[in-house]
N, C-alpha and C positions, 0 to 999 in steps of 0.2 A: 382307423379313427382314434383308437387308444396310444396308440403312437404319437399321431400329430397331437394331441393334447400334452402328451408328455416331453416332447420336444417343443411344444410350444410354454411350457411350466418350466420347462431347463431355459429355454430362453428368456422370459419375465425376469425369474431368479440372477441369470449373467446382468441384465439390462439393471435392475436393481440394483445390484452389486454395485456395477458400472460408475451409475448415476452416484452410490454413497462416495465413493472411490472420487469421483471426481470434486464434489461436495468439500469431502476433507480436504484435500490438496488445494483449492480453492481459499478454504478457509486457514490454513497452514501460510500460502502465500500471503495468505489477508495480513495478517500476525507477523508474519515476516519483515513488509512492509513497513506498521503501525510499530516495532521494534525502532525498524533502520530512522524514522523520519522523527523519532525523539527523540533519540541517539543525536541525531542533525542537530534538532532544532536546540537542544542543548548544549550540543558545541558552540552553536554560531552564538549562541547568550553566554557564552565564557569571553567571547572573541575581545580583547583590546579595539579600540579605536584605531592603531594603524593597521591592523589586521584585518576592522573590516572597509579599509579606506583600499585595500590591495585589494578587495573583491570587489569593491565598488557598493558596497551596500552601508546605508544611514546607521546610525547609532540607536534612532530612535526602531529604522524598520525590524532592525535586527531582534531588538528588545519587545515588537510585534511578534512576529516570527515564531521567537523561540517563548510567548507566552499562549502560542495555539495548543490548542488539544492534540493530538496525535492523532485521533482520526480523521481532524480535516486534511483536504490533497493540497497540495504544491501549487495550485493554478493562481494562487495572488501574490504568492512572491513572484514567480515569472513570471507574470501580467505588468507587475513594479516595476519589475527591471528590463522589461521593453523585449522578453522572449518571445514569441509564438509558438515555436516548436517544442 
């Protein structure tokens, strides 16, 4: 009986662990992310007019775009510019 409780407390404690472990990594990727896509959205608002005439994107969308927050997702510029996937 003192066993199983004690193997059962070792195991909580791994599962615990686990769960923080995966929490950070989670949240690390979060940040990673919310990094990469204001990094983006500040390129495409540097971009010249013929530059973004070669990507195919407006003058005005672009100056959208790169006036978003960083933590909204990507789904309305690709929605714009006719992607699904």
């Amino acid at each position: 009986m003192m066993a199983r409780m004690l193997v059962l407390d070792r195991f909580s404690t791994i599962e615990s662990k686990l769960t923080r472990n995966r929490f950070a990594w989670r949240l690390l990727c979060l940040v990673d992310v919310w990094i990469a896509r204001q990094r983006t959205r500040r390129a495409l608002g540097r971009l010249d007019r013929h530059r973004l005439d070669d990507i195919a994107v407006t003058a005005d969308r672009a100056a959208a775009e790169s006036a978003r927050p960083f933590w909204e997702g990507d789904d309305a510029l690709r929605l714009a510019m006719g992607r699904d996937g």
